[in-house]
C-alpha positions as CSV (number, residue, x, y, z in Angstrom):
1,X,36.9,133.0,-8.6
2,X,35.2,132.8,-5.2
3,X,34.5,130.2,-2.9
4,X,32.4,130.2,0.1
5,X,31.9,127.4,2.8
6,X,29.0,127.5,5.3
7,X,28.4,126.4,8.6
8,X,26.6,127.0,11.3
9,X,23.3,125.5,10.8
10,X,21.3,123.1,12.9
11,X,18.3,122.3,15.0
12,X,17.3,125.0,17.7
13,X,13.9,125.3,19.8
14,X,11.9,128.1,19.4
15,X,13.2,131.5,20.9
16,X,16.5,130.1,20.5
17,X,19.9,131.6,19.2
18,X,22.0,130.3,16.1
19,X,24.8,132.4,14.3
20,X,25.4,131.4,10.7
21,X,29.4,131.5,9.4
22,X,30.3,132.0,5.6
23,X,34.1,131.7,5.0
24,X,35.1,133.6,1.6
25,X,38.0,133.0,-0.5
26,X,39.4,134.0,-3.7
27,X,39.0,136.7,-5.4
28,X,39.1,140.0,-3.1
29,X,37.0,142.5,-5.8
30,X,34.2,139.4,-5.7
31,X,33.3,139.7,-2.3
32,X,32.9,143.1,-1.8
33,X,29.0,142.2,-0.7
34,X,28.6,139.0,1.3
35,X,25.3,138.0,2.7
36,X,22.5,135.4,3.4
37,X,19.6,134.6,1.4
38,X,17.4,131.8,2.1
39,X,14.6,129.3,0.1
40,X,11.1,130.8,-0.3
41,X,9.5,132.1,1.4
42,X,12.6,133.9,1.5
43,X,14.9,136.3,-0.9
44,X,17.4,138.2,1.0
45,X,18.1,137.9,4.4
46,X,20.7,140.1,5.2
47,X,24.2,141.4,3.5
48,X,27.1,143.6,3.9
49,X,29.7,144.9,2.0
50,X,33.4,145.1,2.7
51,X,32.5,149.0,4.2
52,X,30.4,147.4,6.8
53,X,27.1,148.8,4.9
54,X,23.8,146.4,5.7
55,X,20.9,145.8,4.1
56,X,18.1,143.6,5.7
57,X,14.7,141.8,4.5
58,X,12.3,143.2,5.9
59,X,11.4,140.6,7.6
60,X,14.6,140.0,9.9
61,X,15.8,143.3,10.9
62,X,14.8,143.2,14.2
63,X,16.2,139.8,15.4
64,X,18.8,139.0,13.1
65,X,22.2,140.9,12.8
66,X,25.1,140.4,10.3
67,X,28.8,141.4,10.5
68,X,32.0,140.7,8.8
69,X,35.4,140.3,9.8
70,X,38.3,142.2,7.7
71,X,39.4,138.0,6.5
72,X,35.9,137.9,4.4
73,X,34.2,136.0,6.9
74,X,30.6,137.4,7.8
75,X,28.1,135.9,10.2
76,X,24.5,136.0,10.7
77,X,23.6,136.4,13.8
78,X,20.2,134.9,14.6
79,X,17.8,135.6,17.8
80,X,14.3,134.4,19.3
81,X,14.1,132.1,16.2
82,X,10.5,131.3,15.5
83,X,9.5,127.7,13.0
84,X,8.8,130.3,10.4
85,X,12.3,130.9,10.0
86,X,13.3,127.2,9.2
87,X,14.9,127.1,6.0
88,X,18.1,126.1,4.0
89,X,20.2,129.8,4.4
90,X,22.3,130.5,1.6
91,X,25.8,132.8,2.1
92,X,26.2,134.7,-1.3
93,X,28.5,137.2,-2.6
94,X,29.1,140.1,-5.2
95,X,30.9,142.4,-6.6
96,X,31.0,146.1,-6.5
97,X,28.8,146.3,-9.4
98,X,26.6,143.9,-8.0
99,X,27.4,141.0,-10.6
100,X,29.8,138.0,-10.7
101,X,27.1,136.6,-8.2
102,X,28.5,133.9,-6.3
103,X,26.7,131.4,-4.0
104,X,27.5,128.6,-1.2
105,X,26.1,125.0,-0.8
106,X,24.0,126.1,1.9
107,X,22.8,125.3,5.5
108,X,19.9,124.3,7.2
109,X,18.4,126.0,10.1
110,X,15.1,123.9,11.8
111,X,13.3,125.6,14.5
112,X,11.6,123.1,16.3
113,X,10.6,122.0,19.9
């Protein structure tokens, strides 16, 4: 079983910076992805596995980065934030096969001046 916890979210102004935390726990083989998905309009945001390959929306790519540390903790990295990008941002993970989908609570993000 996996668990994730969340953090990281708040209120920024425009252009602002935010970085998104997901702590994951349990079972080793069902984090081998861990990424960030968020509430329409949304779908993926970002994700890595435990290799260090990412995948990006396509919407994101250019100012939003994610990493992971070696405990199963990845980040989202978030830059020049526009109101568009408000949303609750979800930390997800999976396993090698891309099943036993497991997802966190969630966190909001509000760009706003």
């Amino acid at each position: 079983q996996v668990h994730l916890v969340e953090s990281g979210g708040g209120l920024v102004q425009p252009g602002g910076s935010l970085r998104l935390s997901c702590a994951g726990s349990g079972s080793k083989p069902g984090l081998f992805t861990m990424g960030w998905s968020r509430q329409a309009p949304g779908g993926l945001v970002a994700s890595i596995t435990r290799g260090l390959r990412k995948s990006y929306g396509k919407s994101w790519k250019a100012r939003f980065a994610i990493s992971r540390d070696p405990d199963d903790t990845t980040y989202l990295q978030m830059n020049n934030l526009e109101p568009e990008d408000t949303a609750v941002y979800f930390c997800f993970a999976r396993d090698i096969y891309g099943s036993g989908e497991t997802w966190g609570r969630g966190t909001q993000v509000t760009v706003s001046s």
